[in-house]
N, C-alpha and C positions, 0 to 999 in steps of 0.2 A: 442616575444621570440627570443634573439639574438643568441642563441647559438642552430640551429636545431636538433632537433630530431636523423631525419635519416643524417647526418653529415659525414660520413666513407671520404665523400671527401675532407675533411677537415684535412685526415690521416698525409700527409707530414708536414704538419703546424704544430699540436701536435707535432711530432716526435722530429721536428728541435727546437720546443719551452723544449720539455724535454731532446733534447741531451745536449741545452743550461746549462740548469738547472743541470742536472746529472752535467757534464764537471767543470761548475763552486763547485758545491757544493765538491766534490771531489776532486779537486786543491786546495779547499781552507783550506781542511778540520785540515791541520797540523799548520797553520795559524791564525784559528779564535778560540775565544774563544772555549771549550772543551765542556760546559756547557750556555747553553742561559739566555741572561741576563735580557730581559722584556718579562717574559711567558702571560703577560696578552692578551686577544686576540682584533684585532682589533676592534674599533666602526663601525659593518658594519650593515646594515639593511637587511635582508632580503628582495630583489627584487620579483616586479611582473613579470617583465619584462625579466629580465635576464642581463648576461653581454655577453661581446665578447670575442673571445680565447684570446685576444691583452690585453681586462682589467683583465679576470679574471688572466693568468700569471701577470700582473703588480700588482695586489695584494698582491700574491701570493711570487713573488719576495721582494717585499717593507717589507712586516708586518711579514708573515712568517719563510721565508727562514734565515733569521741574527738570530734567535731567536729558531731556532732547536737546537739542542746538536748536538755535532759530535762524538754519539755514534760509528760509525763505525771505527773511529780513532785511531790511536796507541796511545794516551794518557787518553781516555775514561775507570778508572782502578774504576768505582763504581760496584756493584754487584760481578755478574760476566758475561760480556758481551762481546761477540765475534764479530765482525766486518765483515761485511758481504765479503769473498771473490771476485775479479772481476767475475769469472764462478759463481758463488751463485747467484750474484747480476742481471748476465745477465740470469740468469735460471727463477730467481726471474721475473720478468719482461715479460718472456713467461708464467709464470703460471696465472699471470695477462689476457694475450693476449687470449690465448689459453681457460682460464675460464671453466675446467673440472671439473666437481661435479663424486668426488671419493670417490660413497658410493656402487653403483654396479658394476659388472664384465662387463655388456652388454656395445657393441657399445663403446667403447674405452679401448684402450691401456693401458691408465692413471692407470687403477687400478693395473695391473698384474705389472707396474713398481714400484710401492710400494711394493707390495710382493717381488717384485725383492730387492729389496733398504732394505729393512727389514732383508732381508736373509742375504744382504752382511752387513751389522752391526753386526750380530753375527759374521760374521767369522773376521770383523777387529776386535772385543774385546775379540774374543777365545770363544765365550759361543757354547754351544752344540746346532746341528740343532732342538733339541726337544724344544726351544725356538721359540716366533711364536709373533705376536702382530700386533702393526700398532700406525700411526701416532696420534701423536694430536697437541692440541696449543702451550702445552708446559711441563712444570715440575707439575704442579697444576691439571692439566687433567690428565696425566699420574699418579698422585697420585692419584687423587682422584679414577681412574680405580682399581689402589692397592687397594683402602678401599672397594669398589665395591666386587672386585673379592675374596679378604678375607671375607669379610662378607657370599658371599653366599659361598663360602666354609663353615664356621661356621654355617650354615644352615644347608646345608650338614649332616656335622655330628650330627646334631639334629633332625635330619628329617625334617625340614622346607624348605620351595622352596622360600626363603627372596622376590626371585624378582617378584614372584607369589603374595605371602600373604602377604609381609611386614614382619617388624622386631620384632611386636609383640610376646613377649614368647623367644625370641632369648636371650642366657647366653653367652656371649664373653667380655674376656679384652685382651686390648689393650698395650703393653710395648714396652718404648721407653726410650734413655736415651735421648736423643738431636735430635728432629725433627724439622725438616723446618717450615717455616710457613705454606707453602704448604701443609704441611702436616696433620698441626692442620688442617684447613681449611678444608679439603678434609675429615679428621673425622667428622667433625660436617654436612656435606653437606648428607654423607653415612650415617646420622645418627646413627653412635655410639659415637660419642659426644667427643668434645675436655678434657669435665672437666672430662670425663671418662679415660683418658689415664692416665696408669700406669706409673709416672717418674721412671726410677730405674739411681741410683746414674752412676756417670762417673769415669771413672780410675782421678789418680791424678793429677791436671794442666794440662788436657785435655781435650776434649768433646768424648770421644771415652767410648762406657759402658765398665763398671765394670761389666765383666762375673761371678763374684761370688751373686752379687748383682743380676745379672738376673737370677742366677742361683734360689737363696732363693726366687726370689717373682714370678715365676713363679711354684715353689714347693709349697710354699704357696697359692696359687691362686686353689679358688676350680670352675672358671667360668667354663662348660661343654667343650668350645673352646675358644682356645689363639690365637692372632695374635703379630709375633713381629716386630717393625718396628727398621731397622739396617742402617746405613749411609756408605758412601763409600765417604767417605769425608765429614765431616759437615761444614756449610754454613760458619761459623764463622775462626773455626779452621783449618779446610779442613782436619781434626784429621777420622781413618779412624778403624771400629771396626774389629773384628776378627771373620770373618763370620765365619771361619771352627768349631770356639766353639759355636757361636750361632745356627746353621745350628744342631749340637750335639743335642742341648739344644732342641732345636724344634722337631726335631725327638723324643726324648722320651717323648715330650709331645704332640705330634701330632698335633703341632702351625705351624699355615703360615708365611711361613719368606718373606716380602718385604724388599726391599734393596732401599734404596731412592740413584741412583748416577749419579746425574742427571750431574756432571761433572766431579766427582771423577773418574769416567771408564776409564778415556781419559788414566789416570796413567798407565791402563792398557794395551796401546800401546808404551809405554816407559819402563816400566819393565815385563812385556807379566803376563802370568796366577800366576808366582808365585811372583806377587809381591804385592804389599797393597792391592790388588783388589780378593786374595786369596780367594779363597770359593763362589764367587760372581754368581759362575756357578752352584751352588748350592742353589741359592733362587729360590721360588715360582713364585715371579714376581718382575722384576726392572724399574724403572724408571730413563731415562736418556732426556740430552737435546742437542740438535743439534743446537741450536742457542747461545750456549755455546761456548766449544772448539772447534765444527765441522766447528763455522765462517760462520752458514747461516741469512740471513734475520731471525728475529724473527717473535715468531710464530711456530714452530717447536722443540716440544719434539716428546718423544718415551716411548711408553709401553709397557713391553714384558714381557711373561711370559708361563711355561711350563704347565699350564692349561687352554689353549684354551674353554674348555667345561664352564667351570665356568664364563669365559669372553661370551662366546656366551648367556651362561643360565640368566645373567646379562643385557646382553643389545639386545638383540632378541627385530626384530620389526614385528610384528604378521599381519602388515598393508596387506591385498588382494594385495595391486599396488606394495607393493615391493615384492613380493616373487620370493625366485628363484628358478632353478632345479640345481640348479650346487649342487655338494659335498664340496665345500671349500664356507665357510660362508664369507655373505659380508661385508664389513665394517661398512655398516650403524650395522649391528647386531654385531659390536665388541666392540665399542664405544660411545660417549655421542653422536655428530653431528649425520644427517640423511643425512644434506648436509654437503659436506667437501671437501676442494679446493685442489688441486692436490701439498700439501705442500713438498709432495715427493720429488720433480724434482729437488730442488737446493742440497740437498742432492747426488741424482741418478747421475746429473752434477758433483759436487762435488769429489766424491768417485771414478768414472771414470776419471777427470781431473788432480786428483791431490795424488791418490793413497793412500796407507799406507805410505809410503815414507812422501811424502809432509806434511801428516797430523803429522804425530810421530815428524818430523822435529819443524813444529810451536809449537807443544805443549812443545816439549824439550826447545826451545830458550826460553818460556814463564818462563817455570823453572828456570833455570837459572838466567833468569832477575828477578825473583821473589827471589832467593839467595840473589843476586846482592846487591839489595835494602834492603832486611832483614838485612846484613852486613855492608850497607852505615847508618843504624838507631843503628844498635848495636854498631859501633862508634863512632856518632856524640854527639858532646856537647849538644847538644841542642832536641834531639829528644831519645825517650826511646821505646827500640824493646819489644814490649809488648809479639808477639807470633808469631813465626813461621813455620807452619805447616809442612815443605818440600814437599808444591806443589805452590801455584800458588796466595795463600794469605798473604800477610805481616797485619799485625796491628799493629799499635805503638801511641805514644800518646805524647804531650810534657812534656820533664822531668821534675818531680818534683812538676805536676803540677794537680789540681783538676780536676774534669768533668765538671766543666762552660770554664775552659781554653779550654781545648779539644774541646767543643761545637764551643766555638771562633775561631778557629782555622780551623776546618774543614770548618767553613761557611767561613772563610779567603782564604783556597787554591780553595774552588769551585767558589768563587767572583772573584778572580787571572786568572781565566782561563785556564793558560798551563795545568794542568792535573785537573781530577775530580778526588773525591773516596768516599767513600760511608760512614755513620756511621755502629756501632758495638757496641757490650759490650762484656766484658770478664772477667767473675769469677766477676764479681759485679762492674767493671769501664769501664764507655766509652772510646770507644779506635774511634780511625780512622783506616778503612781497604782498602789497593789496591790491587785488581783482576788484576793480568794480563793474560789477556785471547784473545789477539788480538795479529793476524796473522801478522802485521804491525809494529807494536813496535819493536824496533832499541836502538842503543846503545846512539844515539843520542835523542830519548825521554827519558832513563833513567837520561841523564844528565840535561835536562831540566827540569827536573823533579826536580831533587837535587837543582840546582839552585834556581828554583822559592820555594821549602819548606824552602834552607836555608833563604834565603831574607823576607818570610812572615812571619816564627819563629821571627825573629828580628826587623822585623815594629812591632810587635805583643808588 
């Protein structure tokens, strides 16, 4: 076995072998393709033996490293994907070293710094301290905690303990006008079922509900409890509904409003409480992502929501070996993990490095730059502005042209390299969408950007 065990003396050699690695990968990052271009993986066999720190980096370097995305990069505009800040990335890196399992209070820090970290996310998006949660993987876990926490609500008022007896006998529908995929997903996992979601229509050339439409089919709706699912930005349109009417609507019908904003909330440091993000203080439970606009390593969403009891009553682990005596419930009892890595910290770094200031700042330039481009496709010959939400998404599509061009096209600029971006559909045609959501992005990859679409429109 070349590479031993107990090894720690081996520590400088890694270090210098990874500063290598980090230094290069990171210089090169504005440089090299944006998107990797042979994902296939190495011919390697599985050793009895093992390698040496000297082969396994020469691997490592050779097959690997050319053939990564350079997601963290100012031109990386698929999803919506934030690039890990210098502090992020160097927090990132202790949470590795340091290897803290943040599911109890006992014998480390690590936990109460999440509570910490948690607290200060309410007060940079405005929400009330009656909000309470904790971390997860990301947007898909935070949702799916939403379907969780809704559901035994809806128990609740049935008399059923869901997370006791299960969902048998349980009466609940679900409405939604435009959820994530995330979100289907997270219904069908909670078992109440994707094919069980109530569509209610969208206002017009938008993705945002039609309040009169939720209005009728939740008057209609004779299920004993309602859950309604609201967006603060939708994936597509970044189109943003009107919690203060839904939140109305919910109240006279005694429905759990979740808020999916997994990125849209950021809006809510750029225009504070009364702005798109309206009402948003007023849902059940939301869901937001920090590996988003926040610009950490992914891996990092957030769960939050003003009924603790339901979230406890939900994920409560009954296990003899974890029980506590403390009064504030532990993590492993809040959410899905029992073990959970101290995802907090790039975050906690974060937020102390770079303040409200810093954060409001990237997310504004974001905007902008996402005008920028919405108005460089709304006049271009050659390119047609399909939709522009006024946050952080452009869509557009080549003009005049069917959804096989479009297909062609996008696989054209993500082969090209200087920037990625992701597919979409919209109202019934494929469109191509850029996210700009990296802290990095400069006036000088807007232009590269322009450059390489006009050039590949016309090989095209």
């Amino acid at each position: 076995m070349k590479a031993a065990l107990n090894a720690w003396h081996e520590l400088p050699q890694l270090l210098s072998a990874f500063s290598e690695l980090a230094t290069a990968f990171i210089e090169s990052s504005k440089n090299r393709p944006v998107a990797g271009q042979n994902i296939a993986p190495p011919e390697l066999c599985l050793s009895d033996s093992g390698m040496t720190i000297e082969q396994l980096v020469k691997q490592f370097s050779e097959h690997i490293v050319p053939n990564l995305s350079v997601s963290t990069g100012p031109r990386y505009w698929g999803f919506v994907t934030g690039g890990a800040t210098p502090i992020a990335t160097f927090a990132d890196w202790l949470v590795s070293t340091y290897d803290q399992n943040v599911s109890k209070g006992d014998g480390s820090i690590a936990t109460n710094i999440e509570r910490q970290t948690i607290r200060w996310l309410t007060e940079l998006f405005e929400l009330p301290s009656s909000f309470d949660g904790l971390f997860t993987t990301g947007a898909t876990a935070a949702n799916y905690l939403g379907a969780v926490v809704a559901r035994q609500f809806a128990g609740h008022q049935q008399g059923i303990n869901v997370a006791e007896d299960g969902v048998f006998g349980l009466d609940v529908a679900v409405f939604c006008a435009t959820p994530h995929a995330s979100m289907l997903k997270a219904l069908g996992l909670a078992g109440l079922g994707r094919n069980q979601l109530i569509r209610i229509k969208t206002q017009p050339n938008n993705e945002a509900t039609d309040i009169r439409a939720l209005e009728l089919a939740l008057d209609n709706s004779q299920a004993k409890s309602k859950i309604v699912i609201a967006s603060a930005a939708t994936v597509t349109g970044t189109d943003f509904d009107d919690l203060i009417q839904i939140r109305a609507l919910c109240d006279k019908h005694q429905a759990w409003l979740h808020v999916d904003a997994a990125f849209g909330i950021f809006e809510r440091i750029i225009n504070g409480a009364n702005g798109r993000t309206k009402g948003i203080e007023l849902a059940d439970s939301i869901t937001l992502d920090a590996h988003k606009w926040l610009n950490v390593p992914y891996d990092c969403g957030v769960f939050l929501t003003r009924h603790l009891d339901y979230l406890v009553a939900s994920c409560d682990v009954p296990a003899p070996y974890l029980v506590t005596s403390k009064c504030e419930p532990d993590f492993f009892s809040m959410g899905v993990e029992n073990s959970r890595r101290f995802r907090a910290l790039p975050v906690w770094m974060s937020l102390l490095a770079y303040g409200k200031q810093g954060i409001r700042q990237w997310v504004g330039k974001n905007i902008d730059q996402a005008q920028q481009l919405a108005d460089w496709f709304a006049c271009s010959p050659d390119y047609e502005l399909v939709y522009y939400g006024k946050l952080n998404v452009v869509l557009f599509k080549p003009k005049g042209q069917d959804d096989s061009a479009t297909k062609r096209l996008l696989q054209a600029i993500n082969a090209d390299g200087r920037i990625f971006v992701s597919p979409g559909s919209w109202q019934g045609q494929k469109v191509i969408r850029a996210a700009l959501s990296n802290w990095q992005t400069e006036q000088v990859d807007l232009d590269i950007a322009k450059s390489a679409l006009t050039e590949i429109i016309k090989a095209l």
